[in-house]
N, C-alpha and C positions, 0 to 999 in steps of 0.2 A: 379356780375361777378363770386363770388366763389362758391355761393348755400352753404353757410354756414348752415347745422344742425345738432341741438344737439344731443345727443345718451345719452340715459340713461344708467345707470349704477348700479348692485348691487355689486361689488365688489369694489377692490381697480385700477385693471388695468385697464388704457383706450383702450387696445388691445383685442376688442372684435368683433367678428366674420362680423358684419353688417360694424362696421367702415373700418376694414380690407377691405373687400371687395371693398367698395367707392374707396379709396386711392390706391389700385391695379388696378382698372378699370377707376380712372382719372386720375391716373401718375403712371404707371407701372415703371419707369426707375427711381424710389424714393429709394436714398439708405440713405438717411438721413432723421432723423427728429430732429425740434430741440423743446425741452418740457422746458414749463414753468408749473407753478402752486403753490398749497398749501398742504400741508400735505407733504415734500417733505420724509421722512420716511417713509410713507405710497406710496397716490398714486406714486407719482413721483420715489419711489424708484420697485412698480410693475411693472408702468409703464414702465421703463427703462431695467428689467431686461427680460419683454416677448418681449420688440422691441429686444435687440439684440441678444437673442435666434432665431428668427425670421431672423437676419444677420442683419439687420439695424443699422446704427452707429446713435447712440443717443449724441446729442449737450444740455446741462441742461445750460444755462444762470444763474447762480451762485445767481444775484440780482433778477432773476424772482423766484424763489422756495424759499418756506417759510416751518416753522414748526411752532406750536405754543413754543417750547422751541429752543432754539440758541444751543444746545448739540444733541437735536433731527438731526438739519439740519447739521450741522460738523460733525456726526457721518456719516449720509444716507449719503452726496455728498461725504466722503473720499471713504467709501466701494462704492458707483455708479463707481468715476474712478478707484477702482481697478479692479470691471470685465469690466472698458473699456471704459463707457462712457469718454466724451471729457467736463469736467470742462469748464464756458467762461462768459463773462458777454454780456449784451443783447447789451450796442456799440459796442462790439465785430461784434457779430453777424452782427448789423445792416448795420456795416462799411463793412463786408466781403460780403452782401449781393447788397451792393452799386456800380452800376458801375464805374468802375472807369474814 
């Protein structure tokens, strides 16, 4: 149903020119995303900062993003929600995405 594929990557952001395009040209009226993953000091904190330059409100699910150090992740998620991302955890999410 979704045509889910991968994109390779030699940086740290997933905001890169090809994927862009996809998600603009399959949901143009996307003003959210919500990012999970690993390195959250790295990608996820790239990640996060070219979506919402971009204008996009970024949702990070808290228990979805990992570092290898627990100082790494508390450090990248305080500075993510100070330029703005939205802190949450993935029932969060799941619940908000649920209809009711």
């Amino acid at each position: 149903k979704f045509d889910i594929k991968p994109h390779e990557k030699t940086c740290f952001s997933m905001v890169l020119p090809a994927l862009m395009e996809e998600l603009t040209a399959a949901q143009p009226d996307t003003q959210s995303v919500i990012l999970c993953g690993i390195e959250t000091h790295a990608c996820i904190h790239h990640t996060t900062l070219d979506l919402i330059e971009k204008g996009f409100q970024v949702h990070i699910p808290v228990d979805c993003a990992s570092s290898r150090t627990e100082t790494d992740r508390r450090f990248a998620l305080a500075r993510l929600r100070d330029v703005g991302a939205f802190l949450t955890t993935s029932e969060c999410v799941i619940l908000g995405l649920a209809a009711d």
